[in-house]
C-alpha positions as CSV (number, residue, x, y, z in Angstrom):
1,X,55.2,-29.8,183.7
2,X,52.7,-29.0,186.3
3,X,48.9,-30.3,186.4
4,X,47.6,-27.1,185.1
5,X,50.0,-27.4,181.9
6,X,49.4,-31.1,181.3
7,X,45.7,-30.6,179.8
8,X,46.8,-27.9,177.4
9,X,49.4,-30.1,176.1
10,X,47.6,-33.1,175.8
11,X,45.1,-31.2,173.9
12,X,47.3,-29.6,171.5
13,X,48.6,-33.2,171.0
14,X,45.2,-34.6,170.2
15,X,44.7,-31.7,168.2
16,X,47.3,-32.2,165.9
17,X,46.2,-35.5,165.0
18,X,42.5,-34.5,164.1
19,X,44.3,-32.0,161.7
20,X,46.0,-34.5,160.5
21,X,43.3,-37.2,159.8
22,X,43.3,-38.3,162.5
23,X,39.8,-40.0,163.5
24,X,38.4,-41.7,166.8
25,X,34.8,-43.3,166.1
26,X,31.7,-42.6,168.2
27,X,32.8,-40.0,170.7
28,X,29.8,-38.1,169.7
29,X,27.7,-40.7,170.8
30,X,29.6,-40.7,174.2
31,X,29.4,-37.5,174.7
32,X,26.1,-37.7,174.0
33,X,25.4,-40.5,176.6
34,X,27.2,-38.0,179.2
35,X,24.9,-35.4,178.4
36,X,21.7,-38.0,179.0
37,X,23.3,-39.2,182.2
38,X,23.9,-35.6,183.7
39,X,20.8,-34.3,182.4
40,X,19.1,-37.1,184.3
41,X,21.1,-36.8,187.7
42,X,20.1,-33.5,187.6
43,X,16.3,-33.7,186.7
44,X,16.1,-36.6,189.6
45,X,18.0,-34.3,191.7
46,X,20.7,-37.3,192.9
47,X,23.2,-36.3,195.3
48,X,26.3,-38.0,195.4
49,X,27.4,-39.3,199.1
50,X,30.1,-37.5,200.8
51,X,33.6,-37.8,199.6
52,X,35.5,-40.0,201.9
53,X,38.9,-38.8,202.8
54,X,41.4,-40.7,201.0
55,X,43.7,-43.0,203.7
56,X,46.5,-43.4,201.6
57,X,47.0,-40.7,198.5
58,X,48.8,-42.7,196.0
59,X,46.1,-45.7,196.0
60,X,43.3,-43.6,195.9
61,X,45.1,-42.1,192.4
62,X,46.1,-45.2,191.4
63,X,42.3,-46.4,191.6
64,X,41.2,-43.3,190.2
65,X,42.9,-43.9,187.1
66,X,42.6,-47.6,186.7
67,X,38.2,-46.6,187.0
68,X,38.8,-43.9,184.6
69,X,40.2,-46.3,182.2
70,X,38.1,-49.1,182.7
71,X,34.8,-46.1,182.3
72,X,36.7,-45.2,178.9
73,X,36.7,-48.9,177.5
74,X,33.2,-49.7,178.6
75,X,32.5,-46.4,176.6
76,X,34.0,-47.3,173.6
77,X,32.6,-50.3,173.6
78,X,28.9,-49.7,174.4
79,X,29.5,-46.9,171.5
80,X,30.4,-49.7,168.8
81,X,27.3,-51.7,170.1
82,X,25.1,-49.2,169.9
83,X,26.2,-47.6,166.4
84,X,25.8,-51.0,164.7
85,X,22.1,-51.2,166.6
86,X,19.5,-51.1,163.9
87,X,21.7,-50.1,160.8
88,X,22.6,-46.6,163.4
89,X,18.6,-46.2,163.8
90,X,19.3,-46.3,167.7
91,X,22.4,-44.1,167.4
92,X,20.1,-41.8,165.3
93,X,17.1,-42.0,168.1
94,X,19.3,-41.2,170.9
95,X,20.6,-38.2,168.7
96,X,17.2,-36.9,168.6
97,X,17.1,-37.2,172.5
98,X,20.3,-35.8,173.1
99,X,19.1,-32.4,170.7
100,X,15.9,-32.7,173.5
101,X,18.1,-32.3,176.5
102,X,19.9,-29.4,174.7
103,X,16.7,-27.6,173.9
104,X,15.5,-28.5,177.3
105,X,18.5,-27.0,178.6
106,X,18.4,-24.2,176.8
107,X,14.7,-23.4,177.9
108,X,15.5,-24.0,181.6
C-alpha cells in the first residue's frame, strides 16, 4: 500500500473502534493545545528556519518518527495533568480560550 492509501486505512481502522466504543481520553484538549500553539505562531508571525537537506534519508525518518512519538507521549501526558488541574477548572478555562481563537479566527 502506497503513502497516499495508508492514512485512509488507518483512519478507517480508528474509525471502527470509536463505533465500537472505543474511547481515547483528552484528545480534545490536545487538539485544543494545537490550535493555541498555531494560533500563536501565527499572531507572532514566527518563521521556522530553513529545512536542512537530509544527509542520510533513512535517519532523518527514523528521527522523524521517534520525535513524533515522543511529541505524542508528552501530549498525552500533559493532557492527564492538566484535566485533573482544579477538578477540570483549567481544562474548562483553556476551553474557553480555545472557543476565542475560533471566533478570532473566524473574524479574521
Amino acid at each position: 500500500m502506497g503513502a497516499s492509501g495508508r492514512f485512509p486505512a488507518g483512519y478507517g481502522a480508528w474509525r471502527r473502534r470509536w463505533v465500537s466504543g472505543f474511547q481515547l481520553p483528552h484528545v480534545e484538549l490536545g487538539i485544543g493545545l494545537s490550535v493555541i500553539t498555531l494560533g500563536l505562531v501565527i499572531m507572532l508571525a514566527l518563521r521556522p528556519p530553513d529545512a536542512a537537506v537530509a544527509a542520510d534519508p533513512a535517519s532523518y525518518a527514523v528521527g522523524f518518527v521517534l520525535a513524533t512519538g515522543l511529541i505524542h507521549v508528552a501530549g498525552i501526558g500533559i493532557g492527564l495533568t492538566i484535566g485533573n488541574l482544579l477538578e477540570g477548572k483549567v481544562a474548562r478555562d483553556l476551553g474557553s480560550l480555545i472557543a476565542a481563537a475560533g471566533v478570532y479566527f473566524l473574524i479574521t
